[in-house]
N, C-alpha and C positions, 0 to 999 in steps of 0.2 A: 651372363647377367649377374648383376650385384646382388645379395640380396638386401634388402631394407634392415636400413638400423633398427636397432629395436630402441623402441624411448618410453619411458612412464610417465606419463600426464596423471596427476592428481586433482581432482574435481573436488572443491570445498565446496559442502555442502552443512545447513544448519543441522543440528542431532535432532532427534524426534523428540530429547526433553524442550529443546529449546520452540520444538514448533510448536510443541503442547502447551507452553506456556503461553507463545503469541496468540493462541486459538481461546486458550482461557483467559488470559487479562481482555480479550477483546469483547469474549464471552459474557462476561461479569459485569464487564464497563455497559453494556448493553442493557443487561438486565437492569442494573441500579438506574440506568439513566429510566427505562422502560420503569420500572416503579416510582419512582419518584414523579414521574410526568401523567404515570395514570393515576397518583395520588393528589393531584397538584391542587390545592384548593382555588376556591377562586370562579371564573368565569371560564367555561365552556370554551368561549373565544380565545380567550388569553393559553389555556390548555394547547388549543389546537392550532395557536402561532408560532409556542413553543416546541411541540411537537416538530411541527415545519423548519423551525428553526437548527433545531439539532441535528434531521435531516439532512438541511441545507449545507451544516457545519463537516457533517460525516462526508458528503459527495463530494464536496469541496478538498478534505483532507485526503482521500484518495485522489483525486486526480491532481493535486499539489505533488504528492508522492510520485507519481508519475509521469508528471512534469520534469522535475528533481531530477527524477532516474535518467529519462531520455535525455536531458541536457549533459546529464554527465559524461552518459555515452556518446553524444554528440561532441562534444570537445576531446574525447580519447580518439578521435578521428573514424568511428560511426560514421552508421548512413543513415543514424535518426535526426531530429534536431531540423526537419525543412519544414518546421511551423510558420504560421503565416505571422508577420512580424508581430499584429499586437499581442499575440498571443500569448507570449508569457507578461504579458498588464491584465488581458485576462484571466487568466490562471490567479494571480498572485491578487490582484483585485475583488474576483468568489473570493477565496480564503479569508478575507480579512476583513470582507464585508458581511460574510457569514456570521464569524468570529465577534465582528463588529457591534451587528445586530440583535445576534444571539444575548451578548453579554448585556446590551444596553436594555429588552423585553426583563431579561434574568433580575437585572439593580431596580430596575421601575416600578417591578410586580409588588404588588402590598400586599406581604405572607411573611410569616415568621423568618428572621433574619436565620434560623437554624436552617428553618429546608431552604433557604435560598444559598447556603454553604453548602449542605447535599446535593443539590442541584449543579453546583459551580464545580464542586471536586467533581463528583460521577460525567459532568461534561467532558472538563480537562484529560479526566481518562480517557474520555469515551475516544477525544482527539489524537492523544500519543499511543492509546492502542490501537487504533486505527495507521497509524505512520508506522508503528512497529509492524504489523500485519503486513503491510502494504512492502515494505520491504522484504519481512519473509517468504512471500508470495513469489514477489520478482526474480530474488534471490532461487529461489526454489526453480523458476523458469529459468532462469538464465545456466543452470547446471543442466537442466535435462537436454537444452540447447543443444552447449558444449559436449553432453554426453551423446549424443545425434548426431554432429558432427565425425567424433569422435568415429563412432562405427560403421560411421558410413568409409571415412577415410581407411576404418582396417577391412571394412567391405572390397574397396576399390583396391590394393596393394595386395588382396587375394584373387583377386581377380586376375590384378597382371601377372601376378606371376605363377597362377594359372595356366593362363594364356602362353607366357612367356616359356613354360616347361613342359608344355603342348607342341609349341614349334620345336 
């Protein structure tokens, strides 16, 4: 019996500065939006449509992320990607209707044009640290994956040749 070559597979993975930063920019982006929105003057109702609204924009921006990801894996010949056809108009539709709407509550409100700039930056955060996130996250899965994989295959090739130095 042969034995198995030996091969080094290297697993990229993001550094723990880089996750610490995804975890704090998203952190912060959170907060400010969270203060800003529990400061918000104005009507009660208008508060708590914006509220909804930034919700709307966060849930959105993850599963956009997601979408994103599996399609890409889908075209590198994955077995993700058997969404039902409208599916990526709904995905891409949330997004931008979230986006849409969000923005459009944010210009109409009558409040000082300053917090309506604090309100507008801490959202836009709130969005690409959310996409940054949502990548690191994946990113993060998709290595443990590969590392799973990995051990299970140096599982099996001890095995056989267990088995094989047995007979």
């Amino acid at each position: 019996m042969q034995p198995f070559p030996s091969t080094t597979v290297s697993i990229q993975r993001d550094t723990r500065a880089w996750q610490f930063q995804a975890w704090a920019s998203f952190g912060i982006a959170v907060f400010l939006c969270a203060t800003g929105l529990s400061w918000l003057p104005g009507e009660a109702l208008d508060r708590a449509f914006m509220v909804m609204g930034y919700v709307f924009c966060l849930s959105t921006a993850f599963m956009l992320a997601k979408f994103v990801r599996d399609s890409q894996h889908a075209g590198a010949g994955g077995t993700a990607g058997r969404d039902v056809p409208m599916w990526r108009l709904v995905v891409w539709g949330s997004f931008f209707t979230a986006m849409g709407l969000t923005g459009w509550g944010l210009v109409r409100m009558e409040i000082n044009d300053a917090y309506k700039a604090f309100l507008g930056v801490s959202w836009l955060f709130l969005i690409s640290s959310a996409f940054t996130l949502a990548k690191t996250l994946r990113d993060r899965h998709e290595a443990d994956l590969i590392e799973a994989r990995l051990q299970g295959c140096r599982a099996a090739r001890q095995e056989a040749a267990a088995a094989g130095s047995a007979e």
